[in-house]
C-alpha positions as CSV (number, residue, x, y, z in Angstrom):
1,X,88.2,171.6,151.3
2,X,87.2,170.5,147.7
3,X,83.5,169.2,147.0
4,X,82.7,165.5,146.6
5,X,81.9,164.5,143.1
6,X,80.0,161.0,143.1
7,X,80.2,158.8,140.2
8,X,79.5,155.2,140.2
9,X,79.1,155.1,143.8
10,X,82.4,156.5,144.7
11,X,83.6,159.5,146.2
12,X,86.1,162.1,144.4
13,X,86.9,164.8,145.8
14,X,87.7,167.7,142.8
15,X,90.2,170.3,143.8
16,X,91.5,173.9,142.6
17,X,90.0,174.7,139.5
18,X,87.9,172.1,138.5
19,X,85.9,171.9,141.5
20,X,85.0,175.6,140.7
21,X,87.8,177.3,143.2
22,X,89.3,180.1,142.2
23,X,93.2,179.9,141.6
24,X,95.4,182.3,144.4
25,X,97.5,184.5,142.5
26,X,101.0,183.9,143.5
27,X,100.2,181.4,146.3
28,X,100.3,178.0,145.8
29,X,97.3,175.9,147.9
30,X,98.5,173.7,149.8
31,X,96.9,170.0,149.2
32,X,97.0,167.2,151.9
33,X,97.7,163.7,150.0
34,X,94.5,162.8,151.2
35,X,92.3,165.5,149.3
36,X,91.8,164.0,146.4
37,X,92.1,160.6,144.2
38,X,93.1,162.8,141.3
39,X,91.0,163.0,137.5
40,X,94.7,162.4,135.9
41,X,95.4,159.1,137.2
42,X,93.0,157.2,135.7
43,X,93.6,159.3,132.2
44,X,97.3,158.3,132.4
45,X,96.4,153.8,133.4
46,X,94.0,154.2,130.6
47,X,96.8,155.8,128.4
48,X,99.1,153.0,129.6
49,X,96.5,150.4,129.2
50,X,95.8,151.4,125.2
51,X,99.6,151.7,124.8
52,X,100.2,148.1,126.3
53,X,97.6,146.4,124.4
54,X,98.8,148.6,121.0
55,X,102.2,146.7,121.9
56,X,100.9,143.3,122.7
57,X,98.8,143.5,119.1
58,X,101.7,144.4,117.1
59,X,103.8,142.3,118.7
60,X,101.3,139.2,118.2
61,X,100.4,140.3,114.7
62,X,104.0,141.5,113.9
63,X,105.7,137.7,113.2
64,X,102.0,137.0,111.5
65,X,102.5,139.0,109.2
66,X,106.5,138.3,108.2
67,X,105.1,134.2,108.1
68,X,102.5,134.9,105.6
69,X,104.8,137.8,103.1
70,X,107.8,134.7,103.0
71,X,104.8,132.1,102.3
72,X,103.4,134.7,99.6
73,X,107.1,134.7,98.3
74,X,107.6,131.1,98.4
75,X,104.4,130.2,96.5
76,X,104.9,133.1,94.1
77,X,108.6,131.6,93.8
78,X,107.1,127.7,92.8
79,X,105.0,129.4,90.3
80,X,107.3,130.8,88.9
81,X,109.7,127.7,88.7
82,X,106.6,125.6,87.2
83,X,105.9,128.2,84.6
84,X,109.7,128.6,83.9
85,X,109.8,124.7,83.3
86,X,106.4,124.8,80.9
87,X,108.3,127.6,78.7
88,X,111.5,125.3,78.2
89,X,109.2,122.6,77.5
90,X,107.1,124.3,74.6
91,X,110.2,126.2,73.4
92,X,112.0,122.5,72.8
93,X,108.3,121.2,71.3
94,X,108.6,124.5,69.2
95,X,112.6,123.6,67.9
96,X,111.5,120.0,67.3
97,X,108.7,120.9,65.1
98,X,110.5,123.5,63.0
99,X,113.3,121.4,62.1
100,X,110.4,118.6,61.4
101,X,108.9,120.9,59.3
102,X,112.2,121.6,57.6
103,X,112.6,118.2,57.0
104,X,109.2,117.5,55.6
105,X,109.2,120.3,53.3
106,X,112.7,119.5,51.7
107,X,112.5,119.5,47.5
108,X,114.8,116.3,47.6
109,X,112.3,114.3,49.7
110,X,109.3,115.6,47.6
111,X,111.3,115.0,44.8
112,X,111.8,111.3,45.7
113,X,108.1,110.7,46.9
114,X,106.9,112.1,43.3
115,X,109.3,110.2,41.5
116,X,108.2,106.6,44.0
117,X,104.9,107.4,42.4
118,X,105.9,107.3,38.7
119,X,105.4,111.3,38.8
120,X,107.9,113.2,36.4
121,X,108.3,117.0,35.8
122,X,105.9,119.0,34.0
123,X,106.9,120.3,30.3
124,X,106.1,123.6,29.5
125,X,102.9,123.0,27.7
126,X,101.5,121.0,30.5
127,X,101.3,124.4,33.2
128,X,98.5,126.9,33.3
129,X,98.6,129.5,34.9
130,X,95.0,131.2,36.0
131,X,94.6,134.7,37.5
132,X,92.5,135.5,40.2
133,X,90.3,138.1,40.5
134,X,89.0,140.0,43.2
135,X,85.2,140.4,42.9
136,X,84.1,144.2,42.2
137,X,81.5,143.8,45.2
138,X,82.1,144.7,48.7
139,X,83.5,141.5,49.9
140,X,86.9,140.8,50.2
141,X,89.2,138.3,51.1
142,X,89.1,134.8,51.5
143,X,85.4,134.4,51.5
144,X,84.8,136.2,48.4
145,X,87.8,133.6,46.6
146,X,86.0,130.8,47.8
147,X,82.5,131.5,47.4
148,X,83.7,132.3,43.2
149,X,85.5,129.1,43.3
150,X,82.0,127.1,44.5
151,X,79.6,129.1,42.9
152,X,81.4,131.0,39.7
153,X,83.5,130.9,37.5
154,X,84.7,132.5,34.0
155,X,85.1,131.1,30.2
156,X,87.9,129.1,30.5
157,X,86.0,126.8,33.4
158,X,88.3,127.8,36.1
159,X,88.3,129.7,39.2
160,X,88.3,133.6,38.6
């Protein structure tokens, strides 16, 4: 008979080898159904208990998930529409202003404002041409052009 193993205030009886027996060689002991509750039982519920609750998780965060990826897409998908729309609005602002600027900067409608005015062409004696200079200093670009057209200037009383 095996020896009683007391945990939690109840009985189990441990058989064969892990109640310290010694294994027959060849001979198999014979075990009345009565000898023992068994240590594998409860191993294998919990097993099935972990499995079932593994199942019941995936199977309540499963359709979770597959809502919130097609809400992700659809909100993705309206911002994308809206931004779509915003392009095709700018891109007709941006035709609408360059054949507004085309119109505006037409000769023949300069022309006709300049002659409104009483303007007439310049003869050949009336343009001067003036060369600018880049200063010899460090500076460079159009800060150095404007600070010589405030503050200096050469012979001729224009800009250098």
């Amino acid at each position: 008979m095996a020896t009683p193993y007391i945990y939690n205030n109840t009985a189990i009886r441990l058989t064969g080898i892990a109640a310290g027996g010694v294994k027959s060689k060849g001979k198999s002991q014979s075990r009345s159904k009565g000898d023992d509750i068994g240590i594998a039982q409860p191993v294998v519920r919990l097993r099935s208990v972990l499995i079932g609750i593994c199942a019941l998780a995936v199977c309540m965060i499963g359709p979770l998930v597959l809502v919130w990826t097609q809400s992700y897409i659809n909100q993705v998908s309206l911002r994308l529409e809206s931004k779509t729309e915003a392009l095709a609005a700018v891109n007709s602002e941006i035709t609408a202003l360059n054949l507004e600027c085309g119109r505006l900067s037409s000769t023949a409608r300069i022309e006709r404002i300049a002659r409104a005015r009483g303007l007439e062409y310049p003869m050949s004696g009336q343009i001067e041409v003036w060369e600018v200079r880049m200063p010899q200093s460090g500076e460079s670009g159009l800060f150095a052009y404007l600070k010589q057209t405030f503050f200096g200037s050469d012979k001729s009383g224009g800009p250098l």
